[in-house]
ZATOR-722058 format. One record per residue (C-alpha): x, y, z. Coordinates in pm, 1 decimal. Layout:
N
xx:X&yy:Y&zz:Z
...
END
This chain:
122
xx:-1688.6&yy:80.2&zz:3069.1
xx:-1762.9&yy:-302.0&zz:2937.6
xx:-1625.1&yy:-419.3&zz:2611.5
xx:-1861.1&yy:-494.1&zz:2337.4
xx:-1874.2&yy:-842.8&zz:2298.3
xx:-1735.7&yy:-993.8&zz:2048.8
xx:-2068.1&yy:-1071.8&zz:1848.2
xx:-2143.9&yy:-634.5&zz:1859.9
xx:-1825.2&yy:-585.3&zz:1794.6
xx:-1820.4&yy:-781.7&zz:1432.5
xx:-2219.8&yy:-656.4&zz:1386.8
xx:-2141.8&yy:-278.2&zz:1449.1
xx:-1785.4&yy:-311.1&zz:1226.3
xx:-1985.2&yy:-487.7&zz:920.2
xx:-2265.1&yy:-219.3&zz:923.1
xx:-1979.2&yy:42.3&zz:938.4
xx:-1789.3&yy:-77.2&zz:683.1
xx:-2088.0&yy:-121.2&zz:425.6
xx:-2184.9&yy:273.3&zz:517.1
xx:-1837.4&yy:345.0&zz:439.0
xx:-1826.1&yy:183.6&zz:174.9
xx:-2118.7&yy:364.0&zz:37.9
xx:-2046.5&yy:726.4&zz:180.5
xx:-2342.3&yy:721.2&zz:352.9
xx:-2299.3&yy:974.9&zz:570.2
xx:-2633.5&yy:918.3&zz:742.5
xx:-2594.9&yy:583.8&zz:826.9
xx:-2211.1&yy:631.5&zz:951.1
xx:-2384.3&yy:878.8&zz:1187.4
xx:-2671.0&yy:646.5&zz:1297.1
xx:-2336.8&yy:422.5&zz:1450.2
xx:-2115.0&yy:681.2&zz:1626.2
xx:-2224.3&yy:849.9&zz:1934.6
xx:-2301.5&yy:1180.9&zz:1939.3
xx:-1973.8&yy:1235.6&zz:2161.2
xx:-1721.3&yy:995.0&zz:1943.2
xx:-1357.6&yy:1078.6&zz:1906.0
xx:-1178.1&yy:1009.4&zz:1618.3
xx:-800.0&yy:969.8&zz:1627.6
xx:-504.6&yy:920.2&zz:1401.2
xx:-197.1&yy:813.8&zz:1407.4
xx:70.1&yy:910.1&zz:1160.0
xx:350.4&yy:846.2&zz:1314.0
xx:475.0&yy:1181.2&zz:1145.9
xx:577.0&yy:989.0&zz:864.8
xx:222.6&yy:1030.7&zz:695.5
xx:-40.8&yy:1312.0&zz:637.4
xx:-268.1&yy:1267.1&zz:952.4
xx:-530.1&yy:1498.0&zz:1136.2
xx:-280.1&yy:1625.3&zz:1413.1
xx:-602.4&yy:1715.4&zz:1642.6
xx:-832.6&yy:1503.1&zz:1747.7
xx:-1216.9&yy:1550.8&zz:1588.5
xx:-1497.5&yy:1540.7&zz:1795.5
xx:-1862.7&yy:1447.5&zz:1757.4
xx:-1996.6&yy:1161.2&zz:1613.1
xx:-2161.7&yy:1394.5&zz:1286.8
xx:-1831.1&yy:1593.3&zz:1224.5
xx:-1601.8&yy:1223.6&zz:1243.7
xx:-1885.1&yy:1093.3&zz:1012.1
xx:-1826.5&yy:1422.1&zz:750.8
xx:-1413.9&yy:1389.0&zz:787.1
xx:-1462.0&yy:975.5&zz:703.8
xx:-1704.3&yy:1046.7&zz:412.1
xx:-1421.0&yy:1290.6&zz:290.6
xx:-1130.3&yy:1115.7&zz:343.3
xx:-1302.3&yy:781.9&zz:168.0
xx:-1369.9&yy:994.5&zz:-131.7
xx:-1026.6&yy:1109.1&zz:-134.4
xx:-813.7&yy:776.9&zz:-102.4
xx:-1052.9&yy:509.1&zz:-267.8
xx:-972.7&yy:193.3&zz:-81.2
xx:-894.7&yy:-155.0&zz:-279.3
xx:-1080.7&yy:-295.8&zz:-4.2
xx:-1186.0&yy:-335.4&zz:330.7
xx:-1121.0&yy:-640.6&zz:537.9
xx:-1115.8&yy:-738.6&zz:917.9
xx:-847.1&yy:-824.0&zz:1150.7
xx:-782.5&yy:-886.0&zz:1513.6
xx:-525.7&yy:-680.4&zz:1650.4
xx:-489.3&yy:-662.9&zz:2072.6
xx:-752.2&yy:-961.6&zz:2044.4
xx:-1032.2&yy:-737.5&zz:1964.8
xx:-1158.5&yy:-750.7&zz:1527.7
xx:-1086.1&yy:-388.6&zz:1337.3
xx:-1112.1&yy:-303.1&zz:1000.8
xx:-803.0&yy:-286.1&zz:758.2
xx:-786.6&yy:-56.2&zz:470.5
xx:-575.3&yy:-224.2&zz:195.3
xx:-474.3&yy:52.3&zz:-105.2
xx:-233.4&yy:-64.5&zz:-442.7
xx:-251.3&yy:-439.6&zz:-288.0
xx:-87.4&yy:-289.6&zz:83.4
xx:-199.1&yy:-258.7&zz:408.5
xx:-297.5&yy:140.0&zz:420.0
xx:-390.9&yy:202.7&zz:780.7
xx:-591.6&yy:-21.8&zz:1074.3
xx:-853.3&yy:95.5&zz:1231.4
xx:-1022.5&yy:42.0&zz:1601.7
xx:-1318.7&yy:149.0&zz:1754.1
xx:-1484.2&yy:151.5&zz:2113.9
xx:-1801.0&yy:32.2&zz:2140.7
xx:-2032.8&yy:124.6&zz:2407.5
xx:-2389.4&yy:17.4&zz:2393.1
xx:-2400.3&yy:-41.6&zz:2020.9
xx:-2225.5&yy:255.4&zz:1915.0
xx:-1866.1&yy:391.7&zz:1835.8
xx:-1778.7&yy:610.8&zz:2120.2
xx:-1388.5&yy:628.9&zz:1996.9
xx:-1237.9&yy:526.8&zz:1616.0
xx:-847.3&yy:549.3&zz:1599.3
xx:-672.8&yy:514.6&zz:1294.8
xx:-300.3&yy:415.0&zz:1228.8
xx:-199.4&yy:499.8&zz:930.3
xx:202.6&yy:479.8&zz:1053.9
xx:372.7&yy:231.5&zz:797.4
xx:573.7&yy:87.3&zz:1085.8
xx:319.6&yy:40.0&zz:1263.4
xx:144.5&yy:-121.9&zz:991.2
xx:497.3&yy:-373.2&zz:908.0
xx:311.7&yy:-699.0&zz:1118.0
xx:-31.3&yy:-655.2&zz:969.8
END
């Protein structure tokens, strides 16, 4: 499958994050595919979805959820692996990194670490 180059990658990420942002549900649907995956990554030190969650609608209802539960500072962008994800800062802290897979414009797979030792380099 062929990366998402660079310019999608920032253009589908900035669009997500607004939706987010917003809890618009609709419009996080619009950018996953209907097959998406959505992952996380605890670390077992932190409450995490221990299954994955499947379908781009039901990751879309579980983000909408979740972003009315913890109420992000912000939302910023970073490159981890050399490819730009969003970071989820919370009390002035990194909170959890997330990365997505991009295939023809939309999010087939979102993973996001919210392990704090994972998070030590961010």
């Amino acid at each position: 499958m062929p990366q998402a180059s660079k310019a999608e990658r920032e253009r589908v990420l900035k669009v997500f994050r607004a939706a987010y942002e917003a809890g618009d549900l609709a419009g996080l649907v619009r950018l996953l595919h209907p097959d998406a995956v959505y992952v996380t990554d605890g670390g077992g030190k932190v409450s995490a979805a221990r299954k994955l969650i499947h379908g781009g609608e039901r990751v879309a209802e579980v983000m909408v959820r979740v972003g009315r539960q913890w109420h992000p500072d912000r939302i910023g962008f970073v490159e981890v692996g050399g490819e730009l994800a969003l970071v989820f800062y919370r009390e002035g802290r990194v909170y959890c990194v997330e990365t997505v897979q991009i295939t023809d414009g939309l999010i087939t797979a979102y993973r996001r670490v919210i392990d704090p030792e994972k998070l030590v380099r961010v």
